[in-house]
C-alpha positions in Angstrom: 52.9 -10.9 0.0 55.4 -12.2 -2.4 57.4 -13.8 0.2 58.2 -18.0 -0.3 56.0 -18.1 3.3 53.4 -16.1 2.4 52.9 -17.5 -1.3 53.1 -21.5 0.1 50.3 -20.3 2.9 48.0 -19.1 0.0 47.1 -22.0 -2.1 45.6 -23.6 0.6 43.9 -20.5 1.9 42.9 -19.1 -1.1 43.0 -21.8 -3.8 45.0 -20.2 -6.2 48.5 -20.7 -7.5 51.2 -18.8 -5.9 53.3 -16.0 -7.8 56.5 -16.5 -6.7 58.3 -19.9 -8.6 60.3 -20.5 -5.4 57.2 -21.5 -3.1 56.4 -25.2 -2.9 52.9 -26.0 -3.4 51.5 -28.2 -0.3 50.5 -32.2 -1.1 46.9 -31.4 -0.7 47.1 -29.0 -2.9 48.6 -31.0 -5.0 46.9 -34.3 -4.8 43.5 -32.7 -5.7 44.6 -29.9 -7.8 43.2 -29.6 -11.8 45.0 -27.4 -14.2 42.8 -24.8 -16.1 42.5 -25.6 -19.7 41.6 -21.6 -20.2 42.3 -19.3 -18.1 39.9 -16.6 -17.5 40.6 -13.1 -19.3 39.3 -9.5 -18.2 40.3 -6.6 -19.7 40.3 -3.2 -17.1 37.0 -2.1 -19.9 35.2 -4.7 -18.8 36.1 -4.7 -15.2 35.4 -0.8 -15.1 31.4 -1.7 -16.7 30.7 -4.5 -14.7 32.3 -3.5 -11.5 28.9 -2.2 -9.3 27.1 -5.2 -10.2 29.7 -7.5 -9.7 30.2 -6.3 -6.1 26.5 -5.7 -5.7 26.2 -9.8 -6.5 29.1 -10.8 -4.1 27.4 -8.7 -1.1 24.1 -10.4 -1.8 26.1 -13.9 -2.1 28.1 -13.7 1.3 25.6 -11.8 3.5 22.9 -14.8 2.6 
């Protein structure tokens, strides 16, 4: 998964940065990318509280 194939497939797949600084991000990507001004912050607490219900809400979203 860290490989400079794998991580240039992903942004376009996935829509997230890849990991590895050697992978070249695609012109589409690019072109229509926006750089976070925050990033989003989760600490394993809350991840462990709100894990059933967050699950419980994406099952609901993508069996609609």
């Amino acid at each position: 998964m860290l490989s400079t194939t794998f991580q240039e497939d992903m942004p376009l797949q996935m829509f997230v940065f890849p990991v590895n600084p050697q992978a070249k991000l695609d012109e589409a990507f690019v072109k229509f990318l926006e750089i976070p001004t925050k990033t989003a912050q989760v600490t394993p607490e809350q991840i462990a509280a709100r894990r059933e219900q967050w699950l419980k809400d994406w099952t609901e979203a993508v069996l609609r």
